[in-house]
C-alpha positions as CSV (number, residue, x, y, z in Angstrom):
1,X,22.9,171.6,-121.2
2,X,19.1,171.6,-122.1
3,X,16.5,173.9,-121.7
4,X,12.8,173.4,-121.2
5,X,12.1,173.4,-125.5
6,X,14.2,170.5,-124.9
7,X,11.5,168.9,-122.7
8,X,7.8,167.6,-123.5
9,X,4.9,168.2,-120.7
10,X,5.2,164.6,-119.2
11,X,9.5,165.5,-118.4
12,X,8.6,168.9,-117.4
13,X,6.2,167.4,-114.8
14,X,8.8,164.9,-113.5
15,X,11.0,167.7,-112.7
16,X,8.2,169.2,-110.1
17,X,9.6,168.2,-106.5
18,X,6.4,167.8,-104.7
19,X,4.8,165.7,-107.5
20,X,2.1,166.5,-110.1
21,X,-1.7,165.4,-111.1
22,X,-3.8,164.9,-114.0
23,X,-7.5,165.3,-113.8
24,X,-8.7,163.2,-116.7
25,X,-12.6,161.8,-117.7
26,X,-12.6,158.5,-118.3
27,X,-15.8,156.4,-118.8
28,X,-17.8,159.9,-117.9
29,X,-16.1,160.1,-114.6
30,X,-13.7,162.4,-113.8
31,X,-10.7,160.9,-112.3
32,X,-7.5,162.1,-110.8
33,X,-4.0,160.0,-110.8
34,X,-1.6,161.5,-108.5
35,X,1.9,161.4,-109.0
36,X,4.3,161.8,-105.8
37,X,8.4,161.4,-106.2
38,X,8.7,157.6,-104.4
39,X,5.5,156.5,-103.7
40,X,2.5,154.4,-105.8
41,X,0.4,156.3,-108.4
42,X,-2.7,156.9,-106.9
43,X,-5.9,157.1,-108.6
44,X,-8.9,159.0,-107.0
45,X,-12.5,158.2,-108.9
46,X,-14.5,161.5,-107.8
47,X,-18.4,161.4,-107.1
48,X,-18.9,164.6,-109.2
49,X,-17.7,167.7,-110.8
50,X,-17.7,169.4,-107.2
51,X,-15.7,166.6,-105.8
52,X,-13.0,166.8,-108.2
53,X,-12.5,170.4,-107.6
54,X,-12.1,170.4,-104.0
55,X,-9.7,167.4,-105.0
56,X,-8.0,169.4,-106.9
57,X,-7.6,172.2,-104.4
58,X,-5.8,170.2,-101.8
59,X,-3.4,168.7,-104.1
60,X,-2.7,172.3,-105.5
61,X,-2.7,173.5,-101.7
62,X,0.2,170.6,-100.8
63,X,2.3,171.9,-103.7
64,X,1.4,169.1,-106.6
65,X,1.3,170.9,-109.5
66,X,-1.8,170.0,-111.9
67,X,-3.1,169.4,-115.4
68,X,-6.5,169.3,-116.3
69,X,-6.9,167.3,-119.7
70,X,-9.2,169.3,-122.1
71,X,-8.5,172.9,-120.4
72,X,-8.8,175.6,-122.3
């Protein structure tokens, strides 16, 4: 048996059924890569700050359970 100590972030988020997301800035951009159980990674390059957030809202909304690199 293992318990969630056992587990770093990347396992924990493996274990969501509906997927997960990272919102990351890369290049000055910020940048989503979605992560849904059997299909393709997909990437989404937003056109601002605004962008990103209502991104981030639908996923959240369809049950993908998010990490925002850098959050404080």
């Amino acid at each position: 048996m293992f318990s969630a100590a056992d587990l770093d972030l990347e396992d924990l988020f493996q274990l969501k059924p509906k997927g997960f997301y990272r919102v990351e800035n890369r290049d000055g951009r910020t940048t989503i890569i979605v992560h849904r159980p059997g299909e393709p990674v997909e990437i989404i390059g937003c056109l601002s700050l605004g962008h990103a957030n209502q991104v981030r809202q639908r996923l959240t909304d369809e049950g993908l359970t998010g990490f925002v690199e850098g959050a404080r």
